[in-house]
C-alpha positions in Angstrom: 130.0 175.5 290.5 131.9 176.6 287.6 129.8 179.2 285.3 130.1 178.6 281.5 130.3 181.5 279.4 127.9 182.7 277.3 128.7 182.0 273.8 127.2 182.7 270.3 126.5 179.1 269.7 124.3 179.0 273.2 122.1 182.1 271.9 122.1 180.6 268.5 120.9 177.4 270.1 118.8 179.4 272.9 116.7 180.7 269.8 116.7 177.7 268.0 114.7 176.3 270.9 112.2 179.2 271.1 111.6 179.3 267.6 110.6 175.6 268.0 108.7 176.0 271.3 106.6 179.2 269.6 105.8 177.0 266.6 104.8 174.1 269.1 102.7 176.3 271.3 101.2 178.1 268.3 100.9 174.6 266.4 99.7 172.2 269.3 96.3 171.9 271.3 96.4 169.2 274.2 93.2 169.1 276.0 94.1 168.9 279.8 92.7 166.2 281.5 90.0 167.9 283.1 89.2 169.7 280.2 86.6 167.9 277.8 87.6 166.3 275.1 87.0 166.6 271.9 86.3 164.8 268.6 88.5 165.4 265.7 87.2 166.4 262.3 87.1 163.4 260.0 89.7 163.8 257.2 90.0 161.7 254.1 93.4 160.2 254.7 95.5 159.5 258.3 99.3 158.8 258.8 101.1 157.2 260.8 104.5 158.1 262.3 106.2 154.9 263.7 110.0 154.8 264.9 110.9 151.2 266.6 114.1 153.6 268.0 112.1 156.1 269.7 109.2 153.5 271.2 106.6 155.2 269.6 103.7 155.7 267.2 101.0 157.8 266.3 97.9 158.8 263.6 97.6 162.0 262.9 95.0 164.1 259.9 96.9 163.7 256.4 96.7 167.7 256.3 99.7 167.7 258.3 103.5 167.6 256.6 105.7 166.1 259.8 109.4 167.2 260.0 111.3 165.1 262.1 114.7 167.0 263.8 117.4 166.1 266.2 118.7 169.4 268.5 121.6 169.0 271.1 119.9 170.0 274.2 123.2 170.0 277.0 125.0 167.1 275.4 121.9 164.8 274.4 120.1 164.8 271.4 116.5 165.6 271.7 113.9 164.8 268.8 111.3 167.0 268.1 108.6 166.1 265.5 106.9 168.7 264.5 103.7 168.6 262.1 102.5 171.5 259.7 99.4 172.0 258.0 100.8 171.3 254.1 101.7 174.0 252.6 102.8 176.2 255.5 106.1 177.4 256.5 108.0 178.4 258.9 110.2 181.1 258.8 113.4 180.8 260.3 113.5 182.9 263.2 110.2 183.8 262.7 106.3 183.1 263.9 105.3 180.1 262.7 101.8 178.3 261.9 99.8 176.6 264.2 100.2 172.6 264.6 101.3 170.1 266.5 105.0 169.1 268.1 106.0 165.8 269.6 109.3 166.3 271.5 111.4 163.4 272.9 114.3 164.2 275.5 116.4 161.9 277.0 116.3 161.2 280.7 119.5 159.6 281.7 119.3 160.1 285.3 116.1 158.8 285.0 114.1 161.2 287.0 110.7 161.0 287.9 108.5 163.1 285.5 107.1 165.6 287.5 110.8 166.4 288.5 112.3 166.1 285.3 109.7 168.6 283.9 110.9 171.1 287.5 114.0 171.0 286.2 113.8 171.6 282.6 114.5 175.4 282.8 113.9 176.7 278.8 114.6 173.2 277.2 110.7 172.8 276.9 107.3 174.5 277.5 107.7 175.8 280.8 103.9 175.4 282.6 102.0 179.0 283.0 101.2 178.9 286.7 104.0 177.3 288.8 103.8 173.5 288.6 100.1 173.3 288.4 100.4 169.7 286.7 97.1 167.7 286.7 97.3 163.8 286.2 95.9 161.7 283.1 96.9 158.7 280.9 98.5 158.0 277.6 98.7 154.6 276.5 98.5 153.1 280.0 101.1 155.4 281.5 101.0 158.0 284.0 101.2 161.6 282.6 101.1 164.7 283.5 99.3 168.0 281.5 100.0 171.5 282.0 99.2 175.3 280.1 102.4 176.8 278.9 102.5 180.8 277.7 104.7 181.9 275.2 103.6 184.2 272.6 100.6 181.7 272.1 99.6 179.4 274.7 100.0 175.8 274.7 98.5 172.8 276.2 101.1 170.1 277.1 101.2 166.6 277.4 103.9 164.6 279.1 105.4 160.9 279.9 108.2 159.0 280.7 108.8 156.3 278.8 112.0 153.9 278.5 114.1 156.5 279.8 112.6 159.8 277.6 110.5 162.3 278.1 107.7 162.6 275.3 105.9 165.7 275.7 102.9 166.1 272.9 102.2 170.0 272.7 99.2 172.0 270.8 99.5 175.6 270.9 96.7 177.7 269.5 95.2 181.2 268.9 91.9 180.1 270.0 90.3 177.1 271.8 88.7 176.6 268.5 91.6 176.1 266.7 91.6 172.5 264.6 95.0 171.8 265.9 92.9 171.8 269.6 91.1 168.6 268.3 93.7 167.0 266.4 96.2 167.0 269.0 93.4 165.4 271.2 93.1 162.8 268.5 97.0 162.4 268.4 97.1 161.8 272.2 94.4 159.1 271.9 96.1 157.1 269.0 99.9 157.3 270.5 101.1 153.4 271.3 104.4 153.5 273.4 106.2 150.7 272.8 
């Protein structure tokens, strides 16, 4: 197998990618499935993301300002929707606030899930322990959860859907954190289409 060198666009893009997966651990809470779940605080106002091109929609609390970005992750362009509580920032390079992330990645070989997620390598939250998936639903289909550790750890959602990956993420400083109830609430209001 021919090795491609390492170039500055791949470490520019490498920390692209772990800028986004720190603000997605430290932004998203996914309960895993055997975890219990919990009820979201009532806010006065919910949106709605809905995109007929990526299959998918889903409420989430009005506090939240949603970015929507497209990254080339080896030749395909991934989405990654990533919501803020208003008012926060991110710095570039930097530690960003806690939240939520939705991130869509193609799957043109179609691969089953659970081997799709063993062989993302760094593309997206790579589980804590192993594989240790455990099984659960969203929307009617099969998914998978798993704990991911970066410098904040994340709970992680994912499913296959029309030939994606969508993997919800929550990361969080505590298991208190909001962002632990309204990703739960996320999860529960997603409609895959």
């Amino acid at each position: 197998m021919k090795r491609t060198p390492i170039t500055t666009q791949h470490v520019v893009l490498a920390g692209l990618l772990a800028a986004f997966i720190v603000t997605t651990w430290y932004v998203l809470d996914v309960r895993p499935a055997h975890a219990p779940a919990s009820e979201s605080t009532p806010t006065a106002k919910t949106s709605t993301f809905e995109s007929d091109e990526l299959h998918l929609s889903f409420k989430y609390p009005g506090t939240y300002t949603l970015v929507k970005r497209e990254i080339d992750v080896n030749g395909s362009l991934a989405t990654y929707l990533t919501l803020t509580h208003t008012g926060e920032t991110t710095p570039e390079a930097g530690e960003g606030p806690t939240g939520l992330t939705v991130a869509i990645f193609p799957n043109p070989k179609n691969l089953d899930l659970a081997d799709w997620l063993h062989s993302m390598n760094s593309t997206a939250p790579t589980p804590t322990s192993g594989f240790d998936f455990a099984e659960t639903r969203v929307d009617g289909n099969d998914a998978l959860t798993y704990t991911s550790t970066g410098l904040y750890e994340s709970d992680n959602v994912a499913v296959s859907h029309k030939g994606a990956i969508y993997i919800f993420s929550g990361s969080w400083r505590t298991r208190e954190d909001q962002t632990v109830k309204d990703l739960g609430a996320l999860i529960t209001s997603v409609d895959l289409r």
